[in-house]
C-alpha positions in Angstrom: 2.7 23.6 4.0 3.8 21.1 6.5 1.9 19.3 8.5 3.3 17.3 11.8 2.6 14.0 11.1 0.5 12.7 14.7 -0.8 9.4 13.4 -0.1 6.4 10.8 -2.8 4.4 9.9 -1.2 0.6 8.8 -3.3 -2.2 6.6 -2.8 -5.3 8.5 -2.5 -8.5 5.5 0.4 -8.0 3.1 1.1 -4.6 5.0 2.3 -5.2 8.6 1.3 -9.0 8.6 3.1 -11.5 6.3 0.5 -14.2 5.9 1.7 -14.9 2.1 -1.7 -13.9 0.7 -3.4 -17.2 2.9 -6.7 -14.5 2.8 -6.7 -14.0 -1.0 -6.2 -17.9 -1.7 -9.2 -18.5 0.7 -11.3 -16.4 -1.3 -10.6 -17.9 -4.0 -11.2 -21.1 -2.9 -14.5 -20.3 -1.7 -15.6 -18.7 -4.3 -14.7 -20.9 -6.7 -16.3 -24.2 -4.6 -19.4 -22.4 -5.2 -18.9 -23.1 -8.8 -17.2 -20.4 -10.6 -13.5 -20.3 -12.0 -12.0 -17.1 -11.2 -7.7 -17.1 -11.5 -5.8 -15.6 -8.4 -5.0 -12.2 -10.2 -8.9 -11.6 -10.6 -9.4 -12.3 -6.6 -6.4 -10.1 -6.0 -7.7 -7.0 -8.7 -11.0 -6.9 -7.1 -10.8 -8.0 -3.9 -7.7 -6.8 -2.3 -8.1 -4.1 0.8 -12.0 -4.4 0.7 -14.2 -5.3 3.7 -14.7 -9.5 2.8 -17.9 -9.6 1.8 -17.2 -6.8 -0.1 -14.6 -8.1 -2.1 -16.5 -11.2 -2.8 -19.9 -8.8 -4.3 -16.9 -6.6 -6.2 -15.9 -10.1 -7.8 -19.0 -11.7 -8.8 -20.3 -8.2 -10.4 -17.3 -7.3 -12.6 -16.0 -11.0 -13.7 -19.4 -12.6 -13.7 -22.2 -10.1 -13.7 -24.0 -11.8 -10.6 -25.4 -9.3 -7.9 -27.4 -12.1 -5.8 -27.0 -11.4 -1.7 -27.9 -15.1 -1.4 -24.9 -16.5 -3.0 -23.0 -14.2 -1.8 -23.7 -14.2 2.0 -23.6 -18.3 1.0 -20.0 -18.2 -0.5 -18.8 -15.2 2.5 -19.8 -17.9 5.1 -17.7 -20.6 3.7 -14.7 -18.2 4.0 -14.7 -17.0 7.1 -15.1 -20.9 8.0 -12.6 -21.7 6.0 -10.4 -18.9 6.8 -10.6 -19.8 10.7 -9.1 -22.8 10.2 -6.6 -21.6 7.6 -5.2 -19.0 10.4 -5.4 -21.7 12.6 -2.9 -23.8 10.7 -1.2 -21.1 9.1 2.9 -19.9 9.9 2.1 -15.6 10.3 4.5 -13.6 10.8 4.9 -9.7 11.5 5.8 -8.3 8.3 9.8 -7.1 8.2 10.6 -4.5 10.0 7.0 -3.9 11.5 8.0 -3.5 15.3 10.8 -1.9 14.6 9.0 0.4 12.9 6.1 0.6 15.7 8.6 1.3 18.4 10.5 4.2 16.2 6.8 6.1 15.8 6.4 6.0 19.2 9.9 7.1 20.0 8.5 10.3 18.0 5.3 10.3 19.4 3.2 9.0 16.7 0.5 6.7 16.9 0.7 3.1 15.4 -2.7 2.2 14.3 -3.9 -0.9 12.1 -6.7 -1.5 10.2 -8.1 -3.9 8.2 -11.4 -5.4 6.2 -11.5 -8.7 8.7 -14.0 -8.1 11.0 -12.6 -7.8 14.5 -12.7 -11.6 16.0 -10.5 -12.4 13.0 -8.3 -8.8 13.4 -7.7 -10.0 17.1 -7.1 -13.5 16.7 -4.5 -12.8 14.4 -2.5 -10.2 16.7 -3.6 -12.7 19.3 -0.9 -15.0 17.3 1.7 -12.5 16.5 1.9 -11.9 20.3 1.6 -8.5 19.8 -0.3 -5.9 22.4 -2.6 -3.2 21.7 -1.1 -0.1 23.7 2.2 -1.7 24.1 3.4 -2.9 20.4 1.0 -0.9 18.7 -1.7 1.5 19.9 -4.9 0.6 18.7 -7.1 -1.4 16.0 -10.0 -0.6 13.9 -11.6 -3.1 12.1 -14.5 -3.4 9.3 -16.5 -4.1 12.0 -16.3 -1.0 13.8 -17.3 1.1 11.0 -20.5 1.7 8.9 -19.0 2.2 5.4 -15.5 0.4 4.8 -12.9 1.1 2.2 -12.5 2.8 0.0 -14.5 4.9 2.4 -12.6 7.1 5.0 -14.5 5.9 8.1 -12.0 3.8 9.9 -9.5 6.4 9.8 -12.2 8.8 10.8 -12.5 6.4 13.7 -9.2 6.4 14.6 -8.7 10.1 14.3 -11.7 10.4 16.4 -10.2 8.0 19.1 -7.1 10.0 19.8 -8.4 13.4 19.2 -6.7 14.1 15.6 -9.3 16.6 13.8 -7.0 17.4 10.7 -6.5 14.6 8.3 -2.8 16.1 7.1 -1.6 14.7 10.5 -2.4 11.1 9.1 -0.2 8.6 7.0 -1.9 5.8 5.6 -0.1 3.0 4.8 -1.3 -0.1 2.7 -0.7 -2.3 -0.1 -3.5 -2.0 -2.6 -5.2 0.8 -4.5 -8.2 0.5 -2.1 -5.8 1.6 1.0 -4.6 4.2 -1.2 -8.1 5.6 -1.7 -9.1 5.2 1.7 -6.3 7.7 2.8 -6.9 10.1 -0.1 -11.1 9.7 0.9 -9.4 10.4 4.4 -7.8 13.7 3.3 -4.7 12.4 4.9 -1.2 14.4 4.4 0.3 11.2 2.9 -1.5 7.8 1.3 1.4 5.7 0.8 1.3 1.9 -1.3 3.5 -0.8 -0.3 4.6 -4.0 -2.3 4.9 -6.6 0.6 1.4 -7.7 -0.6 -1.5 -8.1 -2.8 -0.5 -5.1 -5.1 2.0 -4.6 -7.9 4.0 -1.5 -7.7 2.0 -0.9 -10.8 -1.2 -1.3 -9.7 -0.2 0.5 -6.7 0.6 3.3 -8.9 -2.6 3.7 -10.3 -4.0 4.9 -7.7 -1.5 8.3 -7.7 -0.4 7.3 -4.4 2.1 9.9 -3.0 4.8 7.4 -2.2 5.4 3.6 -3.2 7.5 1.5 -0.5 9.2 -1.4 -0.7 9.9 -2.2 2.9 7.9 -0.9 6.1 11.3 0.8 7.5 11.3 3.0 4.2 8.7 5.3 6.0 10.7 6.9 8.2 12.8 8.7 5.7 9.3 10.0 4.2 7.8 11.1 7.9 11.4 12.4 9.1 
């Protein structure tokens, strides 16, 4: 069956936002001040997609066997210090083809919504330096902070869904580029969960989370929803 696509649900690092994985390399960074030795493809396998603090407990548990809230609310404070001033410094830039993209969805009357695992001070001060508009470039954000679980749980897109009245997840497309955005749209029961490889992902590891499309380029959707 076919399902009229109403809504697509956009990742905002390494998916709509080219900040050439600046997140992932904070991480890192912070973690590894606090005296461990993790290399950049660890950060990316575990962390990538996940709420922040999240991604730091994933890392610690699998490559290092530490579960202890202490270090890691000590290490997640570092980041989002560090990561401040990072964005604050840092070139971003939309991702290629994201507006273009935005203004074709609404030319069919589909809502543009982004999500991320930032909580939402650091979601809005990076649209803040896009220059982009909620309800003019895109129509609305959802953020780890809005949300009691976070991926690969479904309840941002829930959120969303909820927000502009969608009650059937085959009307959503979720859009991301790791295996934790695929998940979250499969949790989601959304028509399509679809991996990108503008970001923290392989097409490979993108793969291995059966997603129902891989993309190379944000404009490749609309061939996929039309």
């Amino acid at each position: 069956m076919k399902y009229n696509i109403k809504m697509v649900v956009f990742d905002m690092a390494g998916t709509t936002v080219n900040e050439n994985n600046l997140v992932y390399k904070t991480l890192q960074k912070a973690i590894n001040e606090a005296g461990f030795n993790f290399n950049f493809d660890q950060v990316l396998t575990e962390g990538a997609g996940k709420e922040k603090k999240q991604a730091i407990r994933s890392i610690l548990s699998v490559y290092a066997g530490i579960n202890d809230e202490v270090i890691i609310e000590k290490i997640y404070q570092s980041f989002m210090k560090q990561l401040t001033e990072a964005y604050n410094m840092a070139d971003i830039m939309p991702q290629n083809n994201a507006l273009s993209l935005f203004t074709a969805l609404k030319q069919r009357n589909i809502y543009a919504v982004l999500n991320t695992g930032y909580d939402r001070s650091t979601a809005q001060s990076i649209i803040e330096k896009l220059g982009w508009e909620e309800g003019i470039d895109f129509d609305s954000l959802v953020t780890a902070s809005d949300v009691g679980e976070n991926r690969p749980n479904p309840d941002m897109i829930y959120f969303a869904m909820k927000k502009f009245g969608i009650v059937n997840g085959k009307e959503v497309v979720k859009v991301g580029d790791s295996t934790v955005d695929i998940q979250e749209g499969q949790n989601a029961g959304c028509g399509l969960s679809i991996g990108i490889t503008t970001g923290a992902h392989t097409k490979e590891q993108l793969l291995s989370a059966n997603p129902d499309y891989v993309i190379n380029d944000l404009i490749d959707l609309l061939p996929i929803i039309d």
